[in-house]
C-alpha positions in Angstrom: -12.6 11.7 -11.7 -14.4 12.0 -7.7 -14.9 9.1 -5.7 -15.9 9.3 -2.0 -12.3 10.3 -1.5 -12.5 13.1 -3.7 -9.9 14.3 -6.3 -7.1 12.0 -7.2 -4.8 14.3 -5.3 -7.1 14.1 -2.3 -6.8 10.6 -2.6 -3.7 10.3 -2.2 -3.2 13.0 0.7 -6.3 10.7 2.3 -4.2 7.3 1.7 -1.1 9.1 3.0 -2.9 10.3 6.4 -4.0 6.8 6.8 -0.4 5.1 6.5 0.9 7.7 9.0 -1.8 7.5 11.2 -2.0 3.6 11.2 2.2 2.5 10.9 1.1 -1.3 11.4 -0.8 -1.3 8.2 2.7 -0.4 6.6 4.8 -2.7 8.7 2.5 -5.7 8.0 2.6 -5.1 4.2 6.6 -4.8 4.5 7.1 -7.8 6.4 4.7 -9.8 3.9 6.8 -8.6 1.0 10.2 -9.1 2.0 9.3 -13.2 3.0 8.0 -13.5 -0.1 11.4 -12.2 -1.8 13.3 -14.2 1.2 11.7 -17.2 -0.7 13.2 -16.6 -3.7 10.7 -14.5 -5.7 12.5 -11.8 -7.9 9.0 -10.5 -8.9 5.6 -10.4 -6.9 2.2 -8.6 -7.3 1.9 -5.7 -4.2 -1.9 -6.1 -5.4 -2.1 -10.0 -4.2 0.0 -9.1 -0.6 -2.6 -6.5 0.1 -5.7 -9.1 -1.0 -4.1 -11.7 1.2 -4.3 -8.9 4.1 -7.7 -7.8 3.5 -8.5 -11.6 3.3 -7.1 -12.4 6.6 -8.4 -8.9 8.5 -12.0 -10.2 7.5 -11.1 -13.8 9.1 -9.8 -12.3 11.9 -12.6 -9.6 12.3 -15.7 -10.9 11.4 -18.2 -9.6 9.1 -19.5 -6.5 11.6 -15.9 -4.8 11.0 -16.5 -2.3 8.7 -12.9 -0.7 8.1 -12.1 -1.7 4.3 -8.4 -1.8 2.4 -8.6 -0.3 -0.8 -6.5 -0.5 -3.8 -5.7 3.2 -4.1 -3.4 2.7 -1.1 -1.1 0.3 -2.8 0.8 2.3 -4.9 2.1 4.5 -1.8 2.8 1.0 0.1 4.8 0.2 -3.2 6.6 4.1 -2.8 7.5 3.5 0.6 8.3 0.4 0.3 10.8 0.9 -2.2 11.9 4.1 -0.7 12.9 2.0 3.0 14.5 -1.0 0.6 15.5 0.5 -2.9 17.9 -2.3 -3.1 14.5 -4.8 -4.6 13.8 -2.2 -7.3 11.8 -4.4 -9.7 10.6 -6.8 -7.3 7.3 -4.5 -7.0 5.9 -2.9 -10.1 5.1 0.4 -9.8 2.9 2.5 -12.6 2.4 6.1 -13.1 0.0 7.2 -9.9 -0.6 10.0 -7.9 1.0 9.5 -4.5 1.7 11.6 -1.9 5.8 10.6 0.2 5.9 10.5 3.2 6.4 14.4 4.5 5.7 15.7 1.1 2.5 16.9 -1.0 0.5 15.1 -3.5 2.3 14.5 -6.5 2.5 12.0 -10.3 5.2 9.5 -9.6 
């Protein structure tokens, strides 16, 4: 399956570039998700944290911005996510995807 990323393995080498090129994107996802759990949640969607980011990126830039957050990204948020707080395994689902760790190649997690 191509997109205008490529390959799925191309995808996920693009999405990891673009977390370690843009740390902010990362740091805003992981503050969203650990106030949700500091509310009490033992389960939340990573899905709905990243809408709620795209939601408020459009707010806050207007409708000339053209720099988009896709889904394909959240399952490496997810990854290293989980890698920086493995003690909230579970409280993010994770599925079978292609992502690439950080400092590492493309690879089915």
């Amino acid at each position: 399956m191509s997109s205008e990323y490529g390959d799925k393995y191309e995808r996920a080498a693009f999405f990891r570039a673009f977390l370690d090129e843009h740390p902010e994107f990362y740091r805003r996802f992981e503050r969203e998700a650990l106030r949700i759990h500091a509310r009490g949640f033992k389960h939340y969607s990573a899905y709905t944290i990243v809408h709620v980011m795209r939601h408020e990126t459009a707010l806050q830039m207007g409708p000339d911005h053209v720099w988009k957050i896709n889904n394909n990204l959240v399952p490496t948020l997810v990854r290293d996510f989980l890698d920086d707080h493995p003690e909230l395994e579970g409280f993010l689902e994770t599925r079978e995807a292609v992502v690439v760790p950080r400092a590492g190649q493309p690879r089915l997690l």
